[in-house]
N, C-alpha and C positions, 0 to 999 in steps of 0.2 A: 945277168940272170939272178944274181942274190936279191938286185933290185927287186926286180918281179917276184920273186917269194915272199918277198914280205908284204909287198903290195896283196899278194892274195891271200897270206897269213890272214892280216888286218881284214880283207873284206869277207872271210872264213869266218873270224872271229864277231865282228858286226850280224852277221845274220845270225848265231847261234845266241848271240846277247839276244837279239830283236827277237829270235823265234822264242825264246825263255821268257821274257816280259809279254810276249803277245801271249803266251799260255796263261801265264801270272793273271794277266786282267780279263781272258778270258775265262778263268776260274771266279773271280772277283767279282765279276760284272753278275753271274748265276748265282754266287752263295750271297752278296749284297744285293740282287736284286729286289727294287720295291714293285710289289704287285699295284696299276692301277686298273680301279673298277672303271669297266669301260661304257658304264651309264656317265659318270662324268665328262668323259670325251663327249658321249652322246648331246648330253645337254651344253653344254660348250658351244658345240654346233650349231643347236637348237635356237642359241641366245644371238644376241642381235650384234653381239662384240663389239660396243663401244668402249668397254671396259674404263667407264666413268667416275665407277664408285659411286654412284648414287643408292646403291644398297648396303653399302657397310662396308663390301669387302673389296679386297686388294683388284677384282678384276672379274671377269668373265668367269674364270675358268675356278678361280675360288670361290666365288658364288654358286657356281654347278656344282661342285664339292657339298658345300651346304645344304642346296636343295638336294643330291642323293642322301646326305643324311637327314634327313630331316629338320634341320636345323632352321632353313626360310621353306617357304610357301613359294613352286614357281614366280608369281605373280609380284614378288617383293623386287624385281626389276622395272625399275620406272620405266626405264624405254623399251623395253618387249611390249609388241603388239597382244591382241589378245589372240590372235590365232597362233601365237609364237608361245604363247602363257598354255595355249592348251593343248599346245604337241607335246610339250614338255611334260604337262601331266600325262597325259594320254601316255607318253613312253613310261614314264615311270607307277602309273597306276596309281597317281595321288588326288588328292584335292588341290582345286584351284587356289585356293584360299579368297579371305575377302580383304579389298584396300581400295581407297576413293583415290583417283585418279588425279593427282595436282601437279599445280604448276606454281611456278616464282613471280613473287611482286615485289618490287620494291619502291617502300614507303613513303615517297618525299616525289613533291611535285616544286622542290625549288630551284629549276634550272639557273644558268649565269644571269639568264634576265630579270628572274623574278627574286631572285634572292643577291642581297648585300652583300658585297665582297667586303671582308673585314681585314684579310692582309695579303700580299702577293706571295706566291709559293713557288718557287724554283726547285725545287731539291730533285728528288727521286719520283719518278709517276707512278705513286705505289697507295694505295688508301691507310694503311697503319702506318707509311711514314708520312703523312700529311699531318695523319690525327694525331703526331707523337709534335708538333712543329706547329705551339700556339693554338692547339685543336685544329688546326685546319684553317683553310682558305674563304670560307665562307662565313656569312653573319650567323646563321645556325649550330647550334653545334649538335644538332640531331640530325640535320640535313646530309643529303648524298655528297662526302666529297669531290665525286665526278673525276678518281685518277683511272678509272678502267680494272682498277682490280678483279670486277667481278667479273667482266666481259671477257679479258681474258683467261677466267678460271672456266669459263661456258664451252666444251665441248661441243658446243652444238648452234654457236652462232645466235643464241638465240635474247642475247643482249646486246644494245647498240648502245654508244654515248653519243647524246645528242644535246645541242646546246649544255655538255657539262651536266648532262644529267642521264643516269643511268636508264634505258628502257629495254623493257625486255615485252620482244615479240610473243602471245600466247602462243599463235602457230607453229612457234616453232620451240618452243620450251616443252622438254618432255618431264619436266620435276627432278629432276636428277638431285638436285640441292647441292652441287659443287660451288654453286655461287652462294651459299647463305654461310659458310665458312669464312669467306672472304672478307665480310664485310664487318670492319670494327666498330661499327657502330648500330649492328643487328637490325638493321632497313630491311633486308630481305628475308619476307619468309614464305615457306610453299601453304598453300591455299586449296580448300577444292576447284578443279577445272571449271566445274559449274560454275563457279561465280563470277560474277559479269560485273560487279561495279565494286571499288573500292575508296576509301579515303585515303587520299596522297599527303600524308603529312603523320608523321610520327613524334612531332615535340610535344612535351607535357607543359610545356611553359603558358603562362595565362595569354590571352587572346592580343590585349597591348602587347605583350612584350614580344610576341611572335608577329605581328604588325609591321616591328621594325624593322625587321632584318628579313623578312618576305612578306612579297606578295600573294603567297595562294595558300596560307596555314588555315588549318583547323580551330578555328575560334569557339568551338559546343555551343555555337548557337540552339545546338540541337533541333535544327528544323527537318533534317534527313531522317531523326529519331519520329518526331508528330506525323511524319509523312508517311513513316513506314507501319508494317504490323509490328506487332510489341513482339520485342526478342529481335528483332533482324539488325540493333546495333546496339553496342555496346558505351556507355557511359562512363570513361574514368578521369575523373577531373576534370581538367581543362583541354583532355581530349577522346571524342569520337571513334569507334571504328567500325566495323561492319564484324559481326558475328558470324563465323564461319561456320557451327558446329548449330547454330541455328534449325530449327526441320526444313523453313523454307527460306532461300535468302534474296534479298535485296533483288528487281528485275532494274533493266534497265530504265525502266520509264521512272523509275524515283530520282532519278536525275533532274527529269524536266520540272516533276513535281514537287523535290524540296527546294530549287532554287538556292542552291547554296550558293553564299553571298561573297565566295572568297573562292570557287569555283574549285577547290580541292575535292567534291566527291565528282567522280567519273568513274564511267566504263573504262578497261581496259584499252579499249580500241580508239575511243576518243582520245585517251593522253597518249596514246602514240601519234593519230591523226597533229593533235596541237603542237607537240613539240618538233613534228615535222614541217608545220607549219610556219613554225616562228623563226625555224632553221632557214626556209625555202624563201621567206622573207626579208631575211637577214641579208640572205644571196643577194638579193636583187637591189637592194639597198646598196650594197658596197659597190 
């Protein structure tokens, strides 16, 4: 019997602890309580929650935070649609704001085929430990080191490594810029959507010496410059590029029309089509 008294001493004394701490944090929980505005939950909702960080902030829900305060413009979410951009005004009674709508490219058109392999690379499949290892595996040292860094920074599938060279799908790249982070050697940057053709080659080295160690460089022949209107490309040294910020830019038919002689300026679509190409042929070869 003594047994049993104490057995419910103890479980007497357990609840009168538990019921005292459950008071304690129920007091706790109301005098600490933080109030949230429940426009943020709102817009939370509203957003498309991939929580990418392609706008600045930690996620979704800190980004709604912002836009209740003022701080972004709905619209500073690259992957919100525009019907999603204008619920989210429309609730909070704001402006849309204004922002051109881009996507990511990345610079170099020198896959494993076209470009010189300068030394064999085992290590880590990482792009700043390649480039920290002899510069890297390739004859370039501007070129894409092709370890996937950027691919797997893309929430959105929207870069594939093909023959060893970075390609990213427009249709399916919302601008987010998680991939322009990644890359240690600043290949990738966002673009307006509108543009439809680019120069795949980002080394500043003279036209010989980029010859060497690839096949598809930017040598300023400058014939995409005589072909186009004045302003749609830009001239720095010994290399080319396409002016984004342009009033009108580059169509596609200047492709056909400059003939460039080293075939690095193309559409978009085209250097996907090619390097799928060379891939699908490789197949069939082995």
């Amino acid at each position: 019997m003594e047994e049993y008294g104490i057995y419910i001493a103890a479980l007497a004394a357990m609840a009168v602890i538990g019921g005292v701490l459950g008071c304690i944090i129920g007091v706790a929980v109301k005098i600490f309580k933080v109030k949230v505005d429940p426009r943020i939950e709102l817009v939370t909702e509203l957003l498309p929650g991939a929580n990418c960080g392609g706008c600045g902030k930690a996620g979704c829900a800190d980004f709604a935070k912002s836009v209740v305060e003022g701080e972004n413009a709905p619209n500073k979410c690259p992957v919100a649609s525009q019907e999603q951009v204008s619920a989210i005004a429309q609730a909070l009674g704001v402006e849309l704001g204004e922002s051109m709508k881009k996507i990511a490219v990345v610079f170099c058109g020198g896959d494993k085929n076209q470009e010189k392999v300068q030394t064999l690379y085992n290590g880590v499949s990482d792009c700043i430990s390649a480039s920290l290892i002899a510069g890297g595996p390739k004859g370039c040292s501007y070129g894409c080191l092709g370890m996937s860094s950027c691919a797997r920074a893309c929430p959105f599938g929207a870069i594939e490594m093909i023959n060893g060279l970075a390609i990213v799908h427009p249709n399916l790249c919302v601008g987010c810029g998680k991939c322009v982070d990644t890359c240690p050697r600043n290949l990738i940057k966002l673009v307006p959507v509108d543009s439809k053709v680019h120069i795949y080659c980002s080394s500043p080295e003279k036209g010989a010496v980029k010859m060497k160690v690839c096949a598809v460089p930017c040598i300023a022949c400058r014939k995409c410059v005589r072909a186009a209107e004045e302003g749609q490309f830009d001239v720095n040294g010994f290399l080319v590029s396409v002016n984004y910020d342009a009033e009108t830019l580059p169509e596609p038919e200047i492709v056909e029309k400059a003939k460039c002689p080293t075939g690095c300026l193309l559409t978009a679509d085209q250097h996907v089509k090619i390097e799928e190409s060379e891939k699908k042929n490789k197949g069939e070869a082995a």
